[in-house]
N, C-alpha and C positions, 0 to 999 in steps of 0.2 A: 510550592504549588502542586506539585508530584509526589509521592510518596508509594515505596516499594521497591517489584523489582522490573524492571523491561519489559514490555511481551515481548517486542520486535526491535528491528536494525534502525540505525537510523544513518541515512546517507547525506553524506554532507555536501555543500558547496560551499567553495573558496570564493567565483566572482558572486556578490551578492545581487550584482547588479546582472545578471545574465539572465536570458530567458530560458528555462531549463524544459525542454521534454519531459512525460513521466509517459512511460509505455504498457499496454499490457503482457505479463509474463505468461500468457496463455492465453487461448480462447475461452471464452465465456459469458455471463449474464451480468447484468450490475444491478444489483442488494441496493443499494444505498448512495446515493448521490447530493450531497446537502450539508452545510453548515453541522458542524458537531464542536462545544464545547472543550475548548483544551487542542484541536487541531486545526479550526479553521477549516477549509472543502476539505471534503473527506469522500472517497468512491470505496465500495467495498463490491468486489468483484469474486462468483463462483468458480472459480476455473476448473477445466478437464485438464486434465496431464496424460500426455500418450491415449491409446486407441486399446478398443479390445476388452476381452479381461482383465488386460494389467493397470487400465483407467484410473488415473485416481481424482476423485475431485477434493482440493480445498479451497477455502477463500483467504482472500488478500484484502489486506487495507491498504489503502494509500492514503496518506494523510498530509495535510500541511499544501494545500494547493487550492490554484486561482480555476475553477469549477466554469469559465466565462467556456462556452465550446465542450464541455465535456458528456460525455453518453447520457440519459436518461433514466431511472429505475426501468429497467426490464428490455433493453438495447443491448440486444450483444456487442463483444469486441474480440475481434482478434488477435492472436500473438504480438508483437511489436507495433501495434495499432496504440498512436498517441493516445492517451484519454485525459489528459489535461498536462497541466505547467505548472513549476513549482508559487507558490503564491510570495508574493514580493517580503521581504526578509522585515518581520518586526511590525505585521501589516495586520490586519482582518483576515486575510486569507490562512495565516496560517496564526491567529487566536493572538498574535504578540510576538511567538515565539523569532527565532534566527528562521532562516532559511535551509530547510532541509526537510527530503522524504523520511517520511518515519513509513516504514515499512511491517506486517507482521501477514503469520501466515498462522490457520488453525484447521483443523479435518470436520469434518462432523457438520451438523447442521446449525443453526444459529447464526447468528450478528454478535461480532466480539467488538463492541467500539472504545473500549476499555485499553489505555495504551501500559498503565502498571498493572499490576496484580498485589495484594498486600501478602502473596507469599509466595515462598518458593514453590510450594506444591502447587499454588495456583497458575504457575508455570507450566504443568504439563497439560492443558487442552490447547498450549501454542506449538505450533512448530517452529525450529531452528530454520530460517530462510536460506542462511550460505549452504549449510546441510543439504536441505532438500534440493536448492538448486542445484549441488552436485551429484547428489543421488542419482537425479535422474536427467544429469547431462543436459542441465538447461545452464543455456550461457548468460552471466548476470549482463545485461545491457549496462552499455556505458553511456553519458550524455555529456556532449561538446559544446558547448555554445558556439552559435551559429558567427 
């Protein structure tokens, strides 16, 4: 069904039955909110990173999630601010697939809903997530089931 190479991470869960958080990794705007093909809810979110000159903005997808409570196109959110749950494993929510965040991160302007690329070069308008989160000292949130 996929074909290529990765854009993004993809985080996994062991209980399949657990209701999982998915948080915001910054403050910012939400692009996209809505059913997408091959992920099930899908949020694609502007984020600011740090203050100042040194700002950077990218966006993030979050994909493979139950959208029941989740922010609106054009609603900010906050750092650690939930914006939805993982969608139920093998459901609608997340197009069929297991239960897991698929994650991907890109600079620039655009909507990347594209979770391969059919090349490696096509690789370089993503950015590496774990990377960036340590660049710039953002800590990857963890999710416990309650």
């Amino acid at each position: 069904r996929f074909n290529g190479f990765h854009a993004g991470d993809d985080i996994e869960v062991e209980d399949k039955s657990a209701v999982v958080p998915v948080v915001a990794i910054a403050d910012g705007t939400v692009l996209v909110s809505r059913r997408v093909s091959g992920y099930g809810g899908v949020l694609v979110v502007r984020h600011t990173i740090g203050s100042g000159p040194d700002a950077e903005t990218v966006s993030a997808l979050y994909g493979h999630l139950d959208l029941a409570g989740a922010p609106a196109v054009g609603e900010r959110v906050r750092r650690g601010q939930q914006v939805a749950t993982l969608g139920d494993h093998e459901s609608r929510e997340t197009d069929g697939e297991r239960k897991h965040l698929h994650f991907q991160l890109w600079a620039g302007p655009g909507i990347q809903l594209a979770g391969y690329t059919a090349t490696r070069a096509g690789l370089s308008s993503y950015l590496n997530p774990t990377a960036f989160f340590q660049t710039h000292g953002i800590a990857v949130p963890t999710a416990t089931a309650p």
